[in-house]
N, C-alpha and C positions, 0 to 999 in steps of 0.2 A: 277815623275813616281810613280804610284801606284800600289802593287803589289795587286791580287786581288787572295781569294783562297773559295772557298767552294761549293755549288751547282748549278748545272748550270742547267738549262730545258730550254723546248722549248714551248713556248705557241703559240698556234693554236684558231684563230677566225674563225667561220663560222658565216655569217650572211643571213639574209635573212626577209622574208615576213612570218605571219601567217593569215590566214583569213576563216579555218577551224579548227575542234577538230576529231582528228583520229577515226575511227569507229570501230577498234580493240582496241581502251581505251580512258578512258575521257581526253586526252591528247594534246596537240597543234600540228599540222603538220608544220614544218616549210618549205617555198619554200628556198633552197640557192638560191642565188646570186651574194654570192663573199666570198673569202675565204683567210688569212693571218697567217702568222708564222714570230714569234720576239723573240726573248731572253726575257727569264723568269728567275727566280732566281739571280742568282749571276750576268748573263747574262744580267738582267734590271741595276742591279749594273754599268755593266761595259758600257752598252748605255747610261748612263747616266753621267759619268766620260768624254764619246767621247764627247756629245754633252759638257764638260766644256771645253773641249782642253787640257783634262792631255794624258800624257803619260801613256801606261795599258800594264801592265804583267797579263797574267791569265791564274792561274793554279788549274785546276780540272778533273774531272773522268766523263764521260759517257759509255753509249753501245756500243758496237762493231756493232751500227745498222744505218738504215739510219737516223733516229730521230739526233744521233750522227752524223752523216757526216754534217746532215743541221744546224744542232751549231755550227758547224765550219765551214762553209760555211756562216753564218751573222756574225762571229767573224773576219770573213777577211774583212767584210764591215766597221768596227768598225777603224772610225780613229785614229792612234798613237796604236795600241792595236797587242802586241804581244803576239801570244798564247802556252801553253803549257797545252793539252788536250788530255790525255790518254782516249782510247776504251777500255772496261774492258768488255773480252769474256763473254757472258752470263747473263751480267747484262742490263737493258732495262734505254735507258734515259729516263727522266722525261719529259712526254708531258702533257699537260693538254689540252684539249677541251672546248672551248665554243661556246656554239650556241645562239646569240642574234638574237632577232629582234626586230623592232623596238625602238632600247635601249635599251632591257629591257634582262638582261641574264636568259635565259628559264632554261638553264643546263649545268652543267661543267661536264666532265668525265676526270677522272684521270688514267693515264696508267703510271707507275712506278715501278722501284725498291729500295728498303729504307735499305738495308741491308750496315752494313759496306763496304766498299772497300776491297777487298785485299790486303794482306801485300805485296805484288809483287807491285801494283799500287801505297800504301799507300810508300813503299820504292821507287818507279821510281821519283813520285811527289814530296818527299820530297829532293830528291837529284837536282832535275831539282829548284827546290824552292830555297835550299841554296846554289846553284851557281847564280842565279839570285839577289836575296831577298836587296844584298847589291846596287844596280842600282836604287832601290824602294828608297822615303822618307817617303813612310808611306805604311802601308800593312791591308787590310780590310779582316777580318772572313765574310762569308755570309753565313750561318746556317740556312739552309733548314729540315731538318733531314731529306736527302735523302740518307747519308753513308759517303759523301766524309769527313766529319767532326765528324761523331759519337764515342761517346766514348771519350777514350782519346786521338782521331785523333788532334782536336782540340787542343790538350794542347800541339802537337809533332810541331805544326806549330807555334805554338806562342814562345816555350822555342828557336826556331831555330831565329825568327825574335829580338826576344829581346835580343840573343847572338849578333847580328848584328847591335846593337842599333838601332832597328825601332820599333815607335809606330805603335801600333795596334790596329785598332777598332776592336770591335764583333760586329754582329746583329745575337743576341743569339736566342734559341729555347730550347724547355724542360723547365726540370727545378731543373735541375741538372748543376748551375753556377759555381762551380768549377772546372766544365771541362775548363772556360778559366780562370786560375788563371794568376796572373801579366801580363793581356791585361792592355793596357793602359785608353783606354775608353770601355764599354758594354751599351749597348745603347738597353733598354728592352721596351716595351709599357706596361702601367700599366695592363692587364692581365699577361704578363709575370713576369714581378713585383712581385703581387703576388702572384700567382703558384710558385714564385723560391723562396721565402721567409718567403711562409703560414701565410704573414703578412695583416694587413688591409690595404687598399689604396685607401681610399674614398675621403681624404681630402688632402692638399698638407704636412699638417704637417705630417702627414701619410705615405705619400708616401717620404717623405725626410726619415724619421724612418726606412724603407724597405729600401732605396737604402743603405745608410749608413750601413744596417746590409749587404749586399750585398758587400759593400768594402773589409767587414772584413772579409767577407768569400774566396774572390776572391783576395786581394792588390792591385785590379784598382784603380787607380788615380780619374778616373773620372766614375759617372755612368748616363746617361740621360735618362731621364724618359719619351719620348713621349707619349702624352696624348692625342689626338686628338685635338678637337675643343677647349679644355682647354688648349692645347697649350704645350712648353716644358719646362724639368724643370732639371737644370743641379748640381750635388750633388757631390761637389772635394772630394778627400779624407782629406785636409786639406783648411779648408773656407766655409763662407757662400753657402746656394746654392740663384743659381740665376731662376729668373723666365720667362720665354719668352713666351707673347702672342701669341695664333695662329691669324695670318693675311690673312686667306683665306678670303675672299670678296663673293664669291660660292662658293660650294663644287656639281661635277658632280662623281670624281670617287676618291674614297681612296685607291683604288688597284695598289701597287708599290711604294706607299708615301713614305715608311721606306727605299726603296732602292735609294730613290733619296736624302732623309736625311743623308744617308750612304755615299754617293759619294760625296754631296757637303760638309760634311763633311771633311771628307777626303783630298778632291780638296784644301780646305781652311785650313787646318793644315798642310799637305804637304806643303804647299807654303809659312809657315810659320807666319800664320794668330796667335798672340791669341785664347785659346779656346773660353773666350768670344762670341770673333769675329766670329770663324767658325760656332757657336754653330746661333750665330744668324743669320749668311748666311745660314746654312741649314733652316732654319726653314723660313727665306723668299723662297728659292727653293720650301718647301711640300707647303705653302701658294701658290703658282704660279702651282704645277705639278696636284693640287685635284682641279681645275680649269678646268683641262682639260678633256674631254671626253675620255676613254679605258687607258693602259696602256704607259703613256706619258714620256717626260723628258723632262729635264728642259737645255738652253742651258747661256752662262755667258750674252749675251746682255739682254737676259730678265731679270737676276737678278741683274745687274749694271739697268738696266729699272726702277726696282722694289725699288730700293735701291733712285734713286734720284728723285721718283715718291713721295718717301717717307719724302726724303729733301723738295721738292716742297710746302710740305703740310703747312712746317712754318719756316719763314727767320731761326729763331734760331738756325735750324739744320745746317743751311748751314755755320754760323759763330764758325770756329774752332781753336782749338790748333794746332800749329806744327805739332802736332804727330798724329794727325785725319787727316792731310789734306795730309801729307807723306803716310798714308796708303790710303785714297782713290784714293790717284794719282795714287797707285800702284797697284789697282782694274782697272783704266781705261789704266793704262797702257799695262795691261795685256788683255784687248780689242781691244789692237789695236790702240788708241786714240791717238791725239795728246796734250799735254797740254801745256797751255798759262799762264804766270804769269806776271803780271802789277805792281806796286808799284807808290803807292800815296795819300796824301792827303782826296780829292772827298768831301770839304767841300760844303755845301748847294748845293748840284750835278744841275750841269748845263747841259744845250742845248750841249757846249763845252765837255762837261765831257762824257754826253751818246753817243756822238757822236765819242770818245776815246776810251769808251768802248766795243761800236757796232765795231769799225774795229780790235781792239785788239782780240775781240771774231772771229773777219772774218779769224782771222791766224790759229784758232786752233779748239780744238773739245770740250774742255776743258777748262774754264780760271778762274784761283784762283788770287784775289785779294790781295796783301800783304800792308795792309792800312796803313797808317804811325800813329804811335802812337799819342797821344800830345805831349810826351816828344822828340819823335822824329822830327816832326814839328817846336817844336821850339831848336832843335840843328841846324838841317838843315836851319835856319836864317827864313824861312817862318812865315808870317802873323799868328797868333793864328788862331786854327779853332774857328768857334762859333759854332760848335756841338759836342760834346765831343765824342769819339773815339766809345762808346756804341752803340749812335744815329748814328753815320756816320756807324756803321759795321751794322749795322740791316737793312739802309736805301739799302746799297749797296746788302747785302743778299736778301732781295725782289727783286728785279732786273732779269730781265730773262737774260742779258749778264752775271751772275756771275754764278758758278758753287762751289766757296768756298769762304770765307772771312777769313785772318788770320790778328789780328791786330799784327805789327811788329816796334820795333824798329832796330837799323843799324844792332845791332849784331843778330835782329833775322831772319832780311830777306837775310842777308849771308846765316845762316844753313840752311834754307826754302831753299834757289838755291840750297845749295850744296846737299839737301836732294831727292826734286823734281827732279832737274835733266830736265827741260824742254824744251820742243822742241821748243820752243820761249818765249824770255823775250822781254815785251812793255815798254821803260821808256822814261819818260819825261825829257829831260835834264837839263833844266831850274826848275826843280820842286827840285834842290838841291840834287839828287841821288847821293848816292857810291856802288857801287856794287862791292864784291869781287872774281871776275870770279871763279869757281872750275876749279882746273887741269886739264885738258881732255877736259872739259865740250865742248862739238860739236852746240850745238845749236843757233838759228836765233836771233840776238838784231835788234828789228824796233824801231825808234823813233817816236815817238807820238808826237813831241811839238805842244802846242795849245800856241795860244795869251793869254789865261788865264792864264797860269802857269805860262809866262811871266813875267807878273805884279803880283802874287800873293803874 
């Protein structure tokens, strides 16, 4: 569950034709022909969270107008997404206007109000926030500087979530960063960067300088620097920072990038990812959402897509540790998937062998290899391989029946079941197997035996 708090608006497409220039000014006419309304601001935020499959609390301020009623009217659309959305008399929600045609956006008009909130709404919110807030695994600032966060609004929601032990991302504005002191992550793009810092940020060494003086100003943990096409660059308060290439392939629209980087952030810390980890799942999301034409989002098949699109590119990705192949199982299991794990040998891979692997993969959606070591090989009384464990996991990772390679000896393809946890195990009888069932464990054992493993 992700609790979600800052500006919400409503963005409005009109689209249409031009094939004239106005005769009252040098101007385009455009014909309409079709016209659309979607969450904007925080609201992209929170479309973006649905299409991952979290759970969404979200709490913010609009007008008492109809702009407001139709924010809560696509917030009902928003699946897993419960809301807490105060109308504040006299204040106007945030619409923005755009009138494309043919691609190409002619003109944006903005109708708004940017004034603080009221202390009446800023007190309703925060009370409706800190009975929820503890339901949340992690809680996202979106900072519009439309009121719901200005000033020291923002620092009244964070001291309430970090009482509650939850991290909290910002996706800051201004530049005045100490309105979110002790967020956990602030997550700037290098003009924010520097505007909040009056520092240079030309170069990376540069910009690690600025975030850094940024920690010390604010006690975040963590500060991310999105960069656009330069890509992301993550800065702990204690550690190296790390560097992540941007992977877009095209680029059609960067409009709502930061808010889908926000979410699958989020999405991936909440669930207990590594920052790491999350840092690079967002960053394949913006690669995948600036691919797409208008204000998009990004949903988990396409990033689990993207993720083993990426495996695809070279065996070695796919041959892992334990501990990589525990967490990606737990990426597709969160898809939905089924996963299949095998245990064996697979020396000089035969007719027989692809032929075990083809049906092993026909059980499931997913299937990780757990190879049997050399040492392992020869405990289990089998023949010596003649390809040593390296050759045989690289052989096996090219392979389009595999999905992961982990090489294992007895005690490591124990913790691998008991870790995985899969919906079917393939084993060979005669191939000298012990497997140490986990307690509970519910899942399908098929037998494979070939006439090769036989005599092997």
């Amino acid at each position: 569950m992700v609790g979600c708090v800052g500006d919400i608006m409503l963005d409005h497409f009109v689209y249409g034709g031009v094939s004239r220039i106005s005769p009252e000014a040098p101007i385009p006419v455009i014909r309409v022909d079709s016209q659309q309304s979607m969450l904007g601001g925080l609201g992209n935020v929170v479309r973006n969270l649905g299409a991952l499959g979290c759970g969404i609390k979200v709490f913010s301020v609009t007008g008492d107008d109809p702009a407001g009623g139709e924010v809560g009217t696509l917030l009902q659309a928003v699946p897993g997404c419960e809301t807490h959305l105060l109308g504040e008399a006299g204040r106007k929600t945030p619409v923005k206007v755009r009138y494309i045609a043919h691609g190409q956006q002619l003109l944006r008009a903005d109708n708004e109000s940017t004034q603080p909130i009221s202390k009446e709404s800023l007190d309703r919110l925060l009370e409706r926030f800190e009975a929820s807030v503890l339901g949340c695994s992690i809680v996202i600032l979106s900072d519009y500087s439309k009121g719901t966060l200005s000033g020291d609004l923002a620092r009244e929601f964070i001291r309430v979530a970090r009482a509650q032990g939850k991290r909290v991302i910002v996706d800051p504005k201004g530049r005045d960063f100490t309105r979110y002191h002790s967020a956990t992550l602030i997550k700037p793009n290098l003009k924010e960067l520097g505007e909040a810092t009056g520092l240079p940020v030309n170069d990376t060494a540069a910009q690690e300088a600025a975030a850094r003086q940024l920690i010390e100003l604010t006690n975040a943990e963590y500060i991310l620097v999105t960069r656009g096409s330069t890509g992301m660059l993550l800065i702990p308060r204690d550690g190296q920072a790390l560097e992540f290439s941007a992977l877009a392939r095209e680029v059609f629209e960067v409009s709502g990038a930061g808010d889908t980087v926000a979410a699958a952030l989020a999405a991936a810390l909440g669930s207990g990812a590594p920052i790491a980890e999350a840092v690079s799942i967002a960053n394949i999301a913006a690669g995948i959402v600036v691919g797409k034409i208008g204000t998009a989002v990004v949903d988990r098949s396409e990033i689990v897509h993207e993720i083993e699109h990426q495996s695809a590119l070279s065996a070695s990705d796919k041959v892992l540790r334990p501990d990589e192949a525990t967490e990606r199982a737990r990426i597709w299991k969160q898809m939905k998937l089924r996963i299949g794990l095998v245990f064996g040998a697979f020396d000089q891979v035969s007719v027989d062998d692809l032929a075990l692997l083809e049906e092993a993969r026909g059980h499931c959606d997913r299937l990780v290899i757990a190879l049997q070591s050399d040492s392992a090989v020869e405990q289990a009384g089998l023949k010596a391989p003649v390809q040593d464990q390296r050759s045989r996991a690289y052989v096996l990772a090219s392979m389009v029946f595999s999905d992961a390679v982990v090489v294992c000896d007895e005690q490591t393809v124990d913790k691998l079941l008991a870790t995985l946890l899969p919906d079917v195990v393939a084993i060979v009888k005669s191939a000298g197997v012990r497997m140490d069932w986990p307690k509970g464990w519910t899942g399908k054992v098929i037998d494979l035996s070939l006439s090769r493993y036989a005599t092997n």
